[in-house]
DRENPA-3360 file (N, C-alpha, C; in nm, 2 decimals, always signed):
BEGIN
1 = XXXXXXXX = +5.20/-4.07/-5.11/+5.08/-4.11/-5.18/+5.00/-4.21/-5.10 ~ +5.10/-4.30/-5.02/+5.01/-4.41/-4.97/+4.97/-4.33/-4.79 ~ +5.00/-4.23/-4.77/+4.93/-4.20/-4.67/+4.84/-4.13/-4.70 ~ +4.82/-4.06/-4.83/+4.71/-3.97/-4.84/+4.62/-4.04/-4.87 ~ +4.63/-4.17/-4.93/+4.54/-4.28/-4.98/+4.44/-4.29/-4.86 ~ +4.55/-4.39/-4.72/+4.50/-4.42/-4.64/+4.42/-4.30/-4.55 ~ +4.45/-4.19/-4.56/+4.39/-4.06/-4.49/+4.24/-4.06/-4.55 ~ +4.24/-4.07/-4.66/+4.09/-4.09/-4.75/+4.03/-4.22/-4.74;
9 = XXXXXXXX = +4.08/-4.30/-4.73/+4.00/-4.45/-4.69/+3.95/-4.44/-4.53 ~ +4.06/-4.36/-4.44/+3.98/-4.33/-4.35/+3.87/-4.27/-4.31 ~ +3.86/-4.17/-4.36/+3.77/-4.03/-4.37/+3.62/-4.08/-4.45 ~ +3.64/-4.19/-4.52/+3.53/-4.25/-4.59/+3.50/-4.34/-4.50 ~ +3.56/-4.39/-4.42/+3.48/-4.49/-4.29/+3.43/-4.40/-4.21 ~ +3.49/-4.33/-4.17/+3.42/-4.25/-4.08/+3.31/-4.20/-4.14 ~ +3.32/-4.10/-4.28/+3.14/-4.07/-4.30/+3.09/-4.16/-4.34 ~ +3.12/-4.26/-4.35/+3.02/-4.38/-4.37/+2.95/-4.43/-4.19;
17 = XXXXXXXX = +3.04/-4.45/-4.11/+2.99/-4.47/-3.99/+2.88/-4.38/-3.95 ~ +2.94/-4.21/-4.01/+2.85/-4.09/-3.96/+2.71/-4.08/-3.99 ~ +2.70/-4.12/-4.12/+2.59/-4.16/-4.22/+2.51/-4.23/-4.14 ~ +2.57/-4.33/-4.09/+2.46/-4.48/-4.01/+2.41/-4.46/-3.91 ~ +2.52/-4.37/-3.84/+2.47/-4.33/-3.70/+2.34/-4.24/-3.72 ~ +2.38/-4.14/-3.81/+2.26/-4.06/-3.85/+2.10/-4.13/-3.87 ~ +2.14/-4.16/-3.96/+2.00/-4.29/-4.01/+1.94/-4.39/-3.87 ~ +2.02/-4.43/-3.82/+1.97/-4.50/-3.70/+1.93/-4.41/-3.60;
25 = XXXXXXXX = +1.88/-4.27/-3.60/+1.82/-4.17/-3.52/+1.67/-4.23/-3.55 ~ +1.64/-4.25/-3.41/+1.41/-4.27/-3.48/+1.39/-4.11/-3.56 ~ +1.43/-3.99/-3.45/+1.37/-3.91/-3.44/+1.39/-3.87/-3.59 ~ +1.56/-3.90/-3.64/+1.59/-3.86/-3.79/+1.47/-3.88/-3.87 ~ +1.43/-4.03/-3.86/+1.37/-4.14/-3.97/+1.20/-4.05/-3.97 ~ +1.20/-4.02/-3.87/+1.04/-3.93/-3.85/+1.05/-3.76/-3.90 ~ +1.15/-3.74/-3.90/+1.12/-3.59/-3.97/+1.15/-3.61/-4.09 ~ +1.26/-3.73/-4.16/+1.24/-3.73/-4.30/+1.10/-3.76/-4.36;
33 = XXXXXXXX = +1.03/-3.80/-4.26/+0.90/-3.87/-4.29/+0.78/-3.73/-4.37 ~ +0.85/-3.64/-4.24/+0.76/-3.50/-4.26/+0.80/-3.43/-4.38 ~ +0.96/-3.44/-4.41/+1.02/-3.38/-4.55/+1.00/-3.43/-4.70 ~ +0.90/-3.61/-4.66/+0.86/-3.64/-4.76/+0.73/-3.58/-4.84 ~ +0.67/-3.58/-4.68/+0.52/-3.55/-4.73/+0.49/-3.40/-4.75 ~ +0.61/-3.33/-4.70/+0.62/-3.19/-4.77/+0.68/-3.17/-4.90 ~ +0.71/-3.24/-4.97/+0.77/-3.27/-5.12/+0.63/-3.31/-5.18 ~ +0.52/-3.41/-5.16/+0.42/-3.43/-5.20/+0.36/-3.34/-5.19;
41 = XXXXXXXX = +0.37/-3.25/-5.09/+0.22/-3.17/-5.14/+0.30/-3.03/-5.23 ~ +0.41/-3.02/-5.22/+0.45/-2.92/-5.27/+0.44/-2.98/-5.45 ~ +0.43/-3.07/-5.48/+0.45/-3.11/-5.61/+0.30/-3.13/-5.69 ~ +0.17/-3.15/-5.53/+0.06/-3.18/-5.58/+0.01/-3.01/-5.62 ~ +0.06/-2.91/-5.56/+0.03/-2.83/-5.56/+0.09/-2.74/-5.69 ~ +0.23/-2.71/-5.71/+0.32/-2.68/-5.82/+0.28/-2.74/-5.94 ~ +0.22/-2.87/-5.97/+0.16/-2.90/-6.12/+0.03/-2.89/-6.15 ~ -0.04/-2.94/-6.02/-0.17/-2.90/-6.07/-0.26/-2.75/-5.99;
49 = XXXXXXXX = -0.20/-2.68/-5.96/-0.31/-2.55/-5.93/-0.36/-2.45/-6.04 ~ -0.28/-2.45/-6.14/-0.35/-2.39/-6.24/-0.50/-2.47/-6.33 ~ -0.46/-2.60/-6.33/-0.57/-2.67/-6.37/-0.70/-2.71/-6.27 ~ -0.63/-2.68/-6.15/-0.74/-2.69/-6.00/-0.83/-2.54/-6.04 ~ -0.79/-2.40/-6.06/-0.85/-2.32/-6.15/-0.89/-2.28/-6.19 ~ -0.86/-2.36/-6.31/-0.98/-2.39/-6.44/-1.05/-2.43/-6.41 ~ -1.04/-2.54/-6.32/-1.21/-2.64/-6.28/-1.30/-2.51/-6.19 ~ -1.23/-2.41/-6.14/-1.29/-2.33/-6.06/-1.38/-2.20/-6.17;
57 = XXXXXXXX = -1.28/-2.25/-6.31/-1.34/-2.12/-6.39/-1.32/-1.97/-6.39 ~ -1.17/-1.97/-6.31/-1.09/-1.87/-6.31/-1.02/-1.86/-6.43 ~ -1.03/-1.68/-6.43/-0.95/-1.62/-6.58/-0.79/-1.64/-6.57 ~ -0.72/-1.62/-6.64/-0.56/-1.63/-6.65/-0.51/-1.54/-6.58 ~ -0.59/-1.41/-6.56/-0.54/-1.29/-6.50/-0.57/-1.34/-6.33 ~ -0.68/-1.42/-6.29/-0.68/-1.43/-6.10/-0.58/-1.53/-6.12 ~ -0.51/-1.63/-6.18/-0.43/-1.72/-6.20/-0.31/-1.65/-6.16 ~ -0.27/-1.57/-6.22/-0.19/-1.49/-6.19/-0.20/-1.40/-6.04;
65 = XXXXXXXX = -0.27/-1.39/-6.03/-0.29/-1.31/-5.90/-0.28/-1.41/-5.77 ~ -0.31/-1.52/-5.83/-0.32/-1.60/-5.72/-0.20/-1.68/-5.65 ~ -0.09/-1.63/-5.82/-0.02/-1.70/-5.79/+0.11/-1.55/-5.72 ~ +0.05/-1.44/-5.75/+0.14/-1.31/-5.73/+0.10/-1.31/-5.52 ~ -0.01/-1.30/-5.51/-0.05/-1.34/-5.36/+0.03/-1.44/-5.25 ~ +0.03/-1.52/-5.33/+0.10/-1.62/-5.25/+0.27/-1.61/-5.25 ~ +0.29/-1.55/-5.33/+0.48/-1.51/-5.33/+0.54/-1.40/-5.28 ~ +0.38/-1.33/-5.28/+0.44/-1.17/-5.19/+0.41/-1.22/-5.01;
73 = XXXXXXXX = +0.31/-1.35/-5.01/+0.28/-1.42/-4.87/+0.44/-1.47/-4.80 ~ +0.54/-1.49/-4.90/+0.63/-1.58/-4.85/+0.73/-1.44/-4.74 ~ +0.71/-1.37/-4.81/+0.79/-1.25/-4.78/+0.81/-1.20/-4.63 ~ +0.71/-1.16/-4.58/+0.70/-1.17/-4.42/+0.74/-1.30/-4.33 ~ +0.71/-1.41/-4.39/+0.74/-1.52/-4.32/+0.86/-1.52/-4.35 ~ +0.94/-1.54/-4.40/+1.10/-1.51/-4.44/+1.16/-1.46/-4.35 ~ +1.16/-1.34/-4.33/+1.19/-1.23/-4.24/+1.20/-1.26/-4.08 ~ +1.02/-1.30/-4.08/+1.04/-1.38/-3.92/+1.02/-1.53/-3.90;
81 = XXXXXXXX = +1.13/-1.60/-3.96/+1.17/-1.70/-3.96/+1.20/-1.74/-3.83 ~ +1.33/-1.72/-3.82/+1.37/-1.69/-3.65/+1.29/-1.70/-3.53 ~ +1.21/-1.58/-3.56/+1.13/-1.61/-3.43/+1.02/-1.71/-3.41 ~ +0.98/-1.79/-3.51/+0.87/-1.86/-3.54/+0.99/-1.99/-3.47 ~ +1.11/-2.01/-3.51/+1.15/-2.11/-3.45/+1.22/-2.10/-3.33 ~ +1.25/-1.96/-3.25/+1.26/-1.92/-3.16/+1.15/-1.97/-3.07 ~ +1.05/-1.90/-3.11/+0.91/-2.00/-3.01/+0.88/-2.15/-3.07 ~ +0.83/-2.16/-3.11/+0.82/-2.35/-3.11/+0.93/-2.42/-3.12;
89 = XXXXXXXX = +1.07/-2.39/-3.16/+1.17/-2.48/-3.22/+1.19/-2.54/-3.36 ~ +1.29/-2.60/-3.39/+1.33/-2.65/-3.52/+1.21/-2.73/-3.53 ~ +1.22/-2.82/-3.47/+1.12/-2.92/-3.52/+1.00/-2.88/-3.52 ~ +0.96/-2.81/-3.37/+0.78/-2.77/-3.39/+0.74/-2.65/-3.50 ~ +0.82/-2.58/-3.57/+0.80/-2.53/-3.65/+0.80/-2.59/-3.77 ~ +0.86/-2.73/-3.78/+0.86/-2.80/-3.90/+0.70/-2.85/-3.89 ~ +0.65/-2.87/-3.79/+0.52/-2.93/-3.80/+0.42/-2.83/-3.83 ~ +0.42/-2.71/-3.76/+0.37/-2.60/-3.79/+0.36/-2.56/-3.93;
97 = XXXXXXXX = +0.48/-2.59/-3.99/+0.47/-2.54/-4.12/+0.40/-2.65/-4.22 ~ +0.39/-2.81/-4.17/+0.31/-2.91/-4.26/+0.20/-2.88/-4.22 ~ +0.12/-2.90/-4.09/+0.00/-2.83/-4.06/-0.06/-2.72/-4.14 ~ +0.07/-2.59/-4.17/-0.02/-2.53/-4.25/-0.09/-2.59/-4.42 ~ +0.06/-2.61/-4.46/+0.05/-2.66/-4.62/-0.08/-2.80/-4.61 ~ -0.15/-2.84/-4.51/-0.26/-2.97/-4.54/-0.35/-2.89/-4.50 ~ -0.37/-2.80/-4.42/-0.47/-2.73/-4.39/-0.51/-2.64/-4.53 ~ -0.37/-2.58/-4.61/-0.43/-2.49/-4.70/-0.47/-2.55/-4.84;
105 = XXXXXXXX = -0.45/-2.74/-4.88/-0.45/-2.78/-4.96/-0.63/-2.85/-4.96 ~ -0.63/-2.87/-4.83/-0.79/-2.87/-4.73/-0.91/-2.80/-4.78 ~ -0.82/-2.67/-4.76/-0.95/-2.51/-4.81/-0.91/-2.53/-4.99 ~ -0.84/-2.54/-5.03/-0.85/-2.56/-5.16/-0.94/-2.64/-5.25 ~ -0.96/-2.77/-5.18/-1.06/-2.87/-5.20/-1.17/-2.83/-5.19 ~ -1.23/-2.74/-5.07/-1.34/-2.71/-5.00/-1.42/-2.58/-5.06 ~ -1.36/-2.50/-5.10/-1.36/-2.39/-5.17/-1.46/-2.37/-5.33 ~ -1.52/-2.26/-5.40/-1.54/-2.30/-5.53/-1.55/-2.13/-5.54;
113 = XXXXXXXX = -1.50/-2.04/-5.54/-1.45/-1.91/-5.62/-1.31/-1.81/-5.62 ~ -1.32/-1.81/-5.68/-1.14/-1.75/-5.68/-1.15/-1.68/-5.58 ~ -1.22/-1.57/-5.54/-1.17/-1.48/-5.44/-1.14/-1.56/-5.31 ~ -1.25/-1.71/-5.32/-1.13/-1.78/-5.14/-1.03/-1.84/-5.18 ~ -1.00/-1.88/-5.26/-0.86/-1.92/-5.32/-0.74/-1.78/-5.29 ~ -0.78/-1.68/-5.36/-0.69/-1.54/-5.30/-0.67/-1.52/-5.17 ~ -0.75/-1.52/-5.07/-0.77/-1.56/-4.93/-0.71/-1.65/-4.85 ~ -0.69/-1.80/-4.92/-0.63/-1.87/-4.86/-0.45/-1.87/-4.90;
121 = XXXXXXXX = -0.49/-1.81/-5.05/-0.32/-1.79/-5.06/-0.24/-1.69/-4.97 ~ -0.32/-1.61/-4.91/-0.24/-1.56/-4.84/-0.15/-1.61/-4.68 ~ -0.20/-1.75/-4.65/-0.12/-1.83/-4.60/+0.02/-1.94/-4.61 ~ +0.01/-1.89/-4.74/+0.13/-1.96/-4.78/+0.26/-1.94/-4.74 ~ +0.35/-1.84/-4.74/+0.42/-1.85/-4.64/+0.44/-1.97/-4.54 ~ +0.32/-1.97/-4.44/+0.33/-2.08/-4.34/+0.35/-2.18/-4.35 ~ +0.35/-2.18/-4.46/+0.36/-2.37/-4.57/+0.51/-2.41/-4.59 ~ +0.54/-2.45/-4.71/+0.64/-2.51/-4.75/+0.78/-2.42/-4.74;
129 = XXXXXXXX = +0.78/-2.29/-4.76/+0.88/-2.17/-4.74/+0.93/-2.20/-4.57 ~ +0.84/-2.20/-4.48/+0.86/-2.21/-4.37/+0.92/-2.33/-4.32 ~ +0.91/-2.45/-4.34/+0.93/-2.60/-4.38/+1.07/-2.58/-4.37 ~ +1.07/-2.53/-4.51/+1.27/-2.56/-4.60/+1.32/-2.48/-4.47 ~ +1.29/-2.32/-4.44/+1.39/-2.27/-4.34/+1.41/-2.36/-4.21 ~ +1.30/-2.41/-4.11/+1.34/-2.49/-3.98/+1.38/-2.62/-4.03 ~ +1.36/-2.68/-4.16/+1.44/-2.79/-4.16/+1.55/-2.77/-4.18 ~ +1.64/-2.68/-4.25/+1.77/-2.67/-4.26/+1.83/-2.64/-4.11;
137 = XXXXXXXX = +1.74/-2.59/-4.04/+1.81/-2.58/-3.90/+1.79/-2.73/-3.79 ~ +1.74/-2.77/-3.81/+1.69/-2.89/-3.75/+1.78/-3.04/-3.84 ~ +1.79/-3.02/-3.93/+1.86/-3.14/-4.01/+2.02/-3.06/-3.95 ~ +2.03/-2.96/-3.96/+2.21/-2.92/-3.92/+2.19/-3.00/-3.74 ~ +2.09/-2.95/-3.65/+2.12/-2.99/-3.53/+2.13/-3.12/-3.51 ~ +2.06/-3.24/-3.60/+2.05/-3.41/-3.58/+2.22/-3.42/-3.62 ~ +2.26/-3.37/-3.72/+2.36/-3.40/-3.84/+2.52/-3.44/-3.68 ~ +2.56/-3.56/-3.71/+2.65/-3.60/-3.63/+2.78/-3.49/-3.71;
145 = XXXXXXXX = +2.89/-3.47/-3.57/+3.02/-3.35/-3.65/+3.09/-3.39/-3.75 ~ +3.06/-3.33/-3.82/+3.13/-3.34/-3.99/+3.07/-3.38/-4.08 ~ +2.91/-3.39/-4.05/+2.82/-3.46/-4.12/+2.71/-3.33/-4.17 ~ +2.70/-3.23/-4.12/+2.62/-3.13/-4.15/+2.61/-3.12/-4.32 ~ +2.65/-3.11/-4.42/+2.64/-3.09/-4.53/+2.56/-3.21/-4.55 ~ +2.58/-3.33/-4.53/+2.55/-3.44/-4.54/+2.43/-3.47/-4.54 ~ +2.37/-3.45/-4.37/+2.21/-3.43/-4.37/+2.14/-3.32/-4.48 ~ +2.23/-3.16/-4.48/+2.14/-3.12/-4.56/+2.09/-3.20/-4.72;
153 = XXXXXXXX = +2.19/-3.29/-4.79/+2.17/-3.31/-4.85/+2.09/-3.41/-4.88 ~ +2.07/-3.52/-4.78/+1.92/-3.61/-4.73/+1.83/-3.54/-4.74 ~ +1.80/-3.44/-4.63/+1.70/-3.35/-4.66/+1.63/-3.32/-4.79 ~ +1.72/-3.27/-4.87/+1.69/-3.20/-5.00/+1.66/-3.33/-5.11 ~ +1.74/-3.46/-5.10/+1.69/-3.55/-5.18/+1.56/-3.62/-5.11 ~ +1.50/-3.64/-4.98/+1.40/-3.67/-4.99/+1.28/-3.58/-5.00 ~ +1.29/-3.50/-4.97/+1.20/-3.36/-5.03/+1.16/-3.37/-5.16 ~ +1.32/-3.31/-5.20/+1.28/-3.20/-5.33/+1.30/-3.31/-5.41;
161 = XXXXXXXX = +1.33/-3.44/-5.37/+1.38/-3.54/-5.48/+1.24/-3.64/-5.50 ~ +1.30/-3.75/-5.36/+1.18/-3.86/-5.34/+1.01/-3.80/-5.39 ~ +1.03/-3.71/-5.25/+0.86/-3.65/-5.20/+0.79/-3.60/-5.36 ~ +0.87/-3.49/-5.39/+0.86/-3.45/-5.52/+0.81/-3.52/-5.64 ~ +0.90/-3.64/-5.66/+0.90/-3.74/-5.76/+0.76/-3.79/-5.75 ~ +0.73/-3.88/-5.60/+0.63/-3.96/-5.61/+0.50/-3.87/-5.56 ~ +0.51/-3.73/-5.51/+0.36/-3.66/-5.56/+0.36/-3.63/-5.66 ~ +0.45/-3.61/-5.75/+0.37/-3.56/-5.87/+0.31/-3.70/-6.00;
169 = XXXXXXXX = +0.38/-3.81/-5.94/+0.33/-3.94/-6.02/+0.16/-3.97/-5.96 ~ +0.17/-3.95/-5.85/+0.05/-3.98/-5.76/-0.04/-3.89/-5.78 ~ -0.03/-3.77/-5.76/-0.10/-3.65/-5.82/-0.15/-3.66/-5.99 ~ -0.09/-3.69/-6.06/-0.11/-3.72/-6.21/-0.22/-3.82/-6.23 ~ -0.22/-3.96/-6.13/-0.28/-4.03/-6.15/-0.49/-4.03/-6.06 ~ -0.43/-3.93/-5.95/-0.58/-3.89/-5.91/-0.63/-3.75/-5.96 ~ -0.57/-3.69/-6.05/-0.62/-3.58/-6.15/-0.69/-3.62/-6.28 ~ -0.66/-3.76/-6.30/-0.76/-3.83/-6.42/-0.87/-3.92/-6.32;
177 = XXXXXXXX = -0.83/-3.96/-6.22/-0.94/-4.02/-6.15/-1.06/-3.92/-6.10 ~ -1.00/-3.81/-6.02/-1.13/-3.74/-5.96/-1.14/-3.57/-5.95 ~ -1.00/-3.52/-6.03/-1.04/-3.38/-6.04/-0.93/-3.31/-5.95 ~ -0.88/-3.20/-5.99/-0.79/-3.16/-5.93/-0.78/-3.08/-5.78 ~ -0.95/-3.03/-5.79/-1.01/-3.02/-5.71/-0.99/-3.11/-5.58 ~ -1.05/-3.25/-5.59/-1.04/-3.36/-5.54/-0.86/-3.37/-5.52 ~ -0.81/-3.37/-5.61/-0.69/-3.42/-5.57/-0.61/-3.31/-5.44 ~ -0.65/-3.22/-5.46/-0.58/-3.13/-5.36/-0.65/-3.12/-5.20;
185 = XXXXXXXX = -0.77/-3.18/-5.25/-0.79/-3.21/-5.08/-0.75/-3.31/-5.05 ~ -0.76/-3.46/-5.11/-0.68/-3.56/-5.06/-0.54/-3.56/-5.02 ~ -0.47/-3.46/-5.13/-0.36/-3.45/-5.05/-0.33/-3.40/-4.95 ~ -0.40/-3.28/-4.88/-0.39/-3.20/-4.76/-0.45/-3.30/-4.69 ~ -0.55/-3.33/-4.69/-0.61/-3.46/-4.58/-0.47/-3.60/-4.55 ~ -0.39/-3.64/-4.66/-0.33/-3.72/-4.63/-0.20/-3.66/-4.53 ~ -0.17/-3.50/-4.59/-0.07/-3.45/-4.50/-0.06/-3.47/-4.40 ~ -0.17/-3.39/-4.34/-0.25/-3.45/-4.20/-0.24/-3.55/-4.13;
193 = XXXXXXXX = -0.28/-3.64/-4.20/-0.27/-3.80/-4.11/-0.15/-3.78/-4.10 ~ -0.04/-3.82/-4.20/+0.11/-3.85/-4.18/+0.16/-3.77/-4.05 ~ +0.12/-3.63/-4.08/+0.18/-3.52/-4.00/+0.13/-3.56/-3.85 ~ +0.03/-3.65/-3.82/-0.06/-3.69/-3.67/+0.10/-3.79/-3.63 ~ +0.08/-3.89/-3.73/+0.17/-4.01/-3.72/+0.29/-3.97/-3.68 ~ +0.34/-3.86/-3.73/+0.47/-3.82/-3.72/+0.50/-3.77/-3.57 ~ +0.39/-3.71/-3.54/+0.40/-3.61/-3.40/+0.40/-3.76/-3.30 ~ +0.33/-3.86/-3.32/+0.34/-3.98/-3.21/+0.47/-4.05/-3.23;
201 = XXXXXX = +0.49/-4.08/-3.35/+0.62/-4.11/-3.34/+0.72/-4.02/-3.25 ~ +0.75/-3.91/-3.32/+0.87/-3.83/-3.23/+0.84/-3.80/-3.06 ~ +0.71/-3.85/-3.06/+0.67/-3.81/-2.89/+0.75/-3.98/-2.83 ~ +0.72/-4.04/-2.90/+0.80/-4.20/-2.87/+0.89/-4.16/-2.86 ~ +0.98/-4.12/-2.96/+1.12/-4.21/-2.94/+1.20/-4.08/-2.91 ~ +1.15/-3.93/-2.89/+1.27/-3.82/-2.83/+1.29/-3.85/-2.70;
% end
């Protein structure tokens, strides 16, 4: 009993070490950066696009379409996942794929009839779908040995957790200030920046 104790007291130092070492990566600290602000816009986007919409004066049926467009979009990108990170890599495809999601949150803002909204959803794919796949490969590659489950799980709570949480608080609060309209280009414009900051950062410290 007292060895199996100490075998687990071990094993908890060490992923605790593993953890540290992890976190003290710059380059880590900079792509969680990018997995945050891909949880923001995924959240500014997932609560308010139906009401972005309505401001446009779209029926419930392009609502649907718009939202049927963009799910049958994810489908090809799926598929060639691989080779998207085959050519640019884990990480440049992670940027690739924020690039897209601020670029398409951008035209969303810029836009005022459904039919370019249908149009632009057919980029989706390159967005956040694309994201989740090179980040799971890119969080396994940083992840120190025996730690891979580990990072994925960082990943997924600053994403789908943090990023998530505080766009959709932040989103909630510039949907009563200036329109959801407005709010979805602010958010792709802020992706943007971050997504600039991020690429100087990781040009620093890889």
């Amino acid at each position: 009993v007292y060895k199996r104790q100490g075998q687990e007291e071990t094993e908890k130092m060490e992923d605790a070490r593993g953890i540290n070492d992890l976190l003290r990566q710059p380059v880590w600290i900079v792509f969680l950066l990018l997995a945050f602000i891909a949880g923001v816009g995924m959240a500014a986007f997932s609560n308010y696009f139906f009401p972005y919409m309505g401001e446009l004066g779209a029926s419930e049926t392009a609502m649907g379409m718009a939202m049927a467009v963009g799910t049958i979009a994810e489908i090809p990108v799926m598929l060639l996942a691989n080779r998207f990170i085959g050519r640019f890599g884990d990480y440049g495809t992670s940027i690739l794929a924020t690039a897209f999601t601020g670029l398409r949150l951008v035209l969303f803002g810029l836009v005022d009839s459904t039919a370019a909204v249908l149009l632009i959803q057919v980029i989706n794919g390159l967005g956040t779908p694309l994201f989740m796949v090179a980040g799971v490969h890119y969080a396994d590659q940083l992840a120190p040995p025996g730690l891979h489950a580990t990072s994925q799980g960082l990943l997924n709570a600053v994403m789908l957790g943090v990023g998530v949480a505080v766009g959709g608080f932040l989103s909630g609060l510039l949907l009563v200030a200036i329109g959801a309209q407005a709010l979805l280009l602010v958010t792709g414009l802020f992706m943007l920046v971050v997504m600039g900051i991020a690429v100087f950062l990781h040009q620093k410290f890889a």
